[in-house]
Structure formats: structure tokens, C-alpha cells
Residue, then its C-alpha position, 0 to 999 in steps of 0.5 A: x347933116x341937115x338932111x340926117x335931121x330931117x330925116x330923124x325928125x320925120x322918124x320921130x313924127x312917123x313914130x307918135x303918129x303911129x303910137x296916137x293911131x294904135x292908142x285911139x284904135x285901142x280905145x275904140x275897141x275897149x268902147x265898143x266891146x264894153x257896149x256889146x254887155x253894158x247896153x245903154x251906157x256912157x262909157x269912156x276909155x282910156x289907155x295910158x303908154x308906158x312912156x311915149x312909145x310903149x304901144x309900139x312894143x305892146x305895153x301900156x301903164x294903165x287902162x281905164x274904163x269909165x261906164x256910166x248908167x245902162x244895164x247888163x245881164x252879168x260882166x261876161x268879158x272872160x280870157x280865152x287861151x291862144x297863140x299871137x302877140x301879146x300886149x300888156x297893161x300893167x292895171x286895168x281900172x273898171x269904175x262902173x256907176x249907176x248901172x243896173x245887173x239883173x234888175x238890180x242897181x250899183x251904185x258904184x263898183x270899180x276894180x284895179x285888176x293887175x297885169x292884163x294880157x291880150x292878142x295885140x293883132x286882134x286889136x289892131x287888126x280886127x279891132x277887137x279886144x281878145x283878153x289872154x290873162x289877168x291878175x287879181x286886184x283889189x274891187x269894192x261894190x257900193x248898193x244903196x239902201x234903196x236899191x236894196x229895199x227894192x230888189x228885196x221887195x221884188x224876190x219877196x212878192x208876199x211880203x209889204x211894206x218892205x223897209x231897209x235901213x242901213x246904219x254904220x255897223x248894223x242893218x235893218x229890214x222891216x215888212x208886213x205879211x199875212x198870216x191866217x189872215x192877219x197882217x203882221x210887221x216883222x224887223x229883222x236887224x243885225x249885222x251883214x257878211x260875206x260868205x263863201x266869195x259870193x253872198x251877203x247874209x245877216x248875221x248874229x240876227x234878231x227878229x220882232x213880230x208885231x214888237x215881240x221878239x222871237x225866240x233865237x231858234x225861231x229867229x234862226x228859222x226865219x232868217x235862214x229863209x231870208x238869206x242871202x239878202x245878195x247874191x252877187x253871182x245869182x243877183x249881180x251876174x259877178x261870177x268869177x270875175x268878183x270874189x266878196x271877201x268882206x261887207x260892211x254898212x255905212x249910212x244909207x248904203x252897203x259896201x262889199x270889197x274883196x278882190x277881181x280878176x277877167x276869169x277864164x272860159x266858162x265851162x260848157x252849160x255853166x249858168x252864170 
């Protein structure tokens, strides 16, 4: 009997062992695959079993993804189709703060994307992360006013003085330009929106010069040539893995949500 115990008891052991092994190996896979794209940033990862031994058989409850400030050209991690043993986390939560896309700043963008699949040999073996599959779950990207005014001022160059202020419900863009030699202020305010999964326009917009109001065809004119104000595809390098459903203002800040996935292979010669 005794020795049945002990032989039990050492099973036991062998087996967190092995699950404590194959958690951290995860871990420092998610690290390090998250470093390759976000260049510079603190990052964190942290994978929860669905129970004491649900990495032995492939299955975690939750991974979480913290990524703290550096820069990245887009969120280029994508699904690829193959064979091997699957692993599964039943949610994969990416809270990003403070990293800069494309010389743009997010203040705060974070995802729950459902029913994650990968190539569980990949991680243990290679300690790689080779993404198979992905659902589609809630997302919410947060830039401040800030950040605004000054990617706005850089894609106008031949405006001034840019100004941005965003109120709950109504946002405010203001600039000085030269026309024939006189400077003139502009303000454009009205309300933002998302169109087509990807761009933030102002919509049912006004437009003063020097105080006056413009007409509202000549208003039009000028806002077309102003939208988007974002484009999270072009600007944000979000294609594909966020689709923008809605936006909104609050104080000091703008506030898109809609839904992420981990979308599949880009097309050849797809500019992302």
C-alpha cells in the first residue's frame, strides 16, 4: 500500500511538473512572438489551464497578453492552415497601452478574441506560437485628442495650428492656412462615425472661415477632402484583425469599438 502511494503521489508530481513546464514554455513563446512585431515594449503573458492539468491535453481557459508602450508597423500575427495537433484557448485577451502604429499613438486597445486554435507541437517543440483558427470577439481602440491633433498635423503639412477638441457626442478640428497669401482659421466640428469596418469620418459636419459659416455644399467639399480623419487599416495597420463597427467622443478622447479576429494569410502582394 505504501508503495502504491508513493508511486501515486510521484505521478501526481510528474504530472504538474510537466503542466508548469509546458505553461511557462507557452508563455515565453507568446513573449517572444509579441516582441518580434511590437518592437520595444514590456510585455507580459499569461495562460490560465482549464483546470490543473488542461495543458496536458491542449487546453487552456484564458490567455492574456499585456503589451506596454514600443511601436509596431501593424498586428501582423495571422492563421495559417496545417496539419499536427491542436491546442485550444477558449479566449485570448490582447490589452495594448500606449504603443505607437505607424507613428500614431493608442492609448488603449484591447481585445477578447474566442476559440483560439494552434499547432501545440509547434509550441513545445519549436517554441513557437503557429496560429491555426480564431473566432471573432468584442475590441475597443482608445486615441486621445492629442494623439489626433498630431497625426492630423502631420498628414495636413499645409495646415497650422492644428487644434482638436473632443467633447461627449461632438468633436472639434480647428487650423490656420494660407490662401493667396492670407491666413485664414478654419473649424470644423460635428459629430464622428465609422464607415465601411475601417474609417472615422466626421459626419452631419459644419465648417467656419474666419467665423463665417460656409454654405453646406461648400462645407461638404471641404470635409470630403478632410475624411477620414482615421483610417485603422492605412493609419493603424489593423486590417483584418479589427473591424470598426461604431465611434464615439468622450472627453478628451476618441473611443472606436466593433469586433477582432487573428484573420487568415494575406493575399500575395496584399499592402497591409
Amino acid at each position: 500500500m505504501e508503495d502504491l502511494v508513493r508511486d501515486l503521489a510521484l505521478g501526481f508530481l510528474g504530472l504538474v511538473f510537466t503542466s508548469g513546464f509546458l505553461q511557462t514554455r507557452a508563455e515565453h513563446a507568446i513573449r517572444r512572438e509579441v516582441g518580434a512585431v511590437v518592437r520595444g515594449a514590456h510585455i507580459e503573458a499569461r495562460v490560465r489551464p482549464d483546470g490543473l492539468f488542461g495543458l496536458l491535453t491542449g487546453r487552456a481557459r484564458r490567455v492574456v497578453v499585456l503589451c506596454q508602450g514600443g511601436a509596431a508597423d501593424s498586428l501582423s500575427f495571422r492563421s495559417r492552415p496545417g496539419g499536427g495537433t491542436r491546442a485550444r484557448a477558449e479566449h485570448l485577451v490582447i490589452e495594448i497601452r500606449g504603443v505607437t502604429f505607424r507613428g500614431v499613438k493608442v492609448e488603449r486597445f484591447h481585445a477578447d478574441v474566442p476559440s483560439v486554435t494552434l499547432d501545440a507541437w509547434r509550441v513545445v517543440f519549436d517554441g513557437r506560437i503557429v496560429l491555426r483558427g480564431a473566432g471573432m470577439g468584442p475590441a475597443e481602440v482608445v486615441l486621445s485628442e492629442g494623439e489626433l491633433r498630431g497625426y492630423l498635423a502631420s498628414r495636413f503639412p499645409q495646415l497650422g495650428d492644428v487644434s482638436v477638441s473632443l467633447q461627449p457626442g461632438r468633436a472639434s478640428i480647428g487650423a490656420t492656412t494660407l490662401v493667396l497669401g492670407a491666413r485664414l482659421t478654419m473649424e470644423a466640428t460635428g459629430r464622428l462615425e465609422a464607415r465601411d469596418g475601417r474609417y472615422v469620418r466626421i459626419a452631419d459636419g459644419e465648417i467656419w472661415l474666419n467665423g463665417r459659416p460656409l454654405t453646406a455644399e461648400a462645407a461638404r467639399r471641404m470635409l470630403d477632402g478632410l475624411n477620414p480623419v482615421l483610417d485603422t487599416k492605412r493609419d493603424l495597420g489593423l486590417d483584418g484583425f479589427l473591424r470598426l463597427d461604431r465611434v464615439e467622443t468622450v472627453r478628451g478622447a476618441v473611443v472606436g469599438r466593433g469586433t477582432a479576429t487573428v484573420p487568415g494569410p494575406a493575399a500575395p502582394g496584399k499592402d497591409l
